[in-house]
N, C-alpha and C positions, 0 to 999 in steps of 0.2 A: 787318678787311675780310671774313674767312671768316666770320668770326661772324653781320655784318649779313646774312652772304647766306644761312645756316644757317639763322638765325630767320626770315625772308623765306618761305624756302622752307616752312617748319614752318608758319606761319600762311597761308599759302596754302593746304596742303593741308588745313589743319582748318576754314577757312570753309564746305566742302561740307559734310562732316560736322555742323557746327554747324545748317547751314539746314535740317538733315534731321529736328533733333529740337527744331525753334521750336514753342512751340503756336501760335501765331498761324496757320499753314503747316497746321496740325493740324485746324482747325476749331473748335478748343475755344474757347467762349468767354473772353473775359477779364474780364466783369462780366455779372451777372443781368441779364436784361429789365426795366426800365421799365414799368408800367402800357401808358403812351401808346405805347411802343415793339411789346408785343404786341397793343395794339389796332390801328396800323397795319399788322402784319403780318396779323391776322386780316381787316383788308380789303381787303389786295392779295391774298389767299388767295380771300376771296368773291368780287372782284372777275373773278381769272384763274377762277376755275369759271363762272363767268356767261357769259361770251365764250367760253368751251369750251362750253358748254353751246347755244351758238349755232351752230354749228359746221353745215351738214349734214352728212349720212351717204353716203357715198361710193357711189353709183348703179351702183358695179360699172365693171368694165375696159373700155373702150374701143381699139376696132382702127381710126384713122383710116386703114391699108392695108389692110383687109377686102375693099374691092370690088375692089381692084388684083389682090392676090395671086389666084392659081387656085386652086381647092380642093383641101384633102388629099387626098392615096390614102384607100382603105377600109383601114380595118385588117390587117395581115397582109400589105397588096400594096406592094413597095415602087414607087418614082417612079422612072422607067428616064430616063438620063441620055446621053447621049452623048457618045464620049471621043476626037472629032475636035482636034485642036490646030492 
């Protein structure tokens, strides 16, 4: 009985470890590209830069409380507050 629970224990804690150093986990491939395989990727490649390339160009920041808020101080002057409760 001690035994099952020893080895239990043992292979439980080396499953982490095991999953740490899979390649698969790694990124590395496990077989060469395909012709047909890198020609698909070369047109999901062309295809995502097309549709980025659509994209506009960000018009710059917008304040829709622009007209709400009151204007800054000038520089150097601070905004006097009152400290009624």
């Amino acid at each position: 009985m001690r035994n099952t629970v020893l080895a239990l224990v043992i292979v439980a804690m080396a499953t982490p470890a095991y999953a740490q150093f899979s390649p698969n986990l790694a990124g590395a491939a496990s077989h060469p590209k395909t012709d047909v395989e890198v020609k698909q990727e070369q047109e999901r490649e062309a295809g995502y830069r097309s549709g980025v390339s659509k994209i506009p160009d960000a018009k710059g920041k917008s304040d829709p409380w622009s007209g709400v808020r009151n204007a800054a101080p000038p520089p150097g002057q601070s905004q006097s507050r009152s400290n009624t409760k």
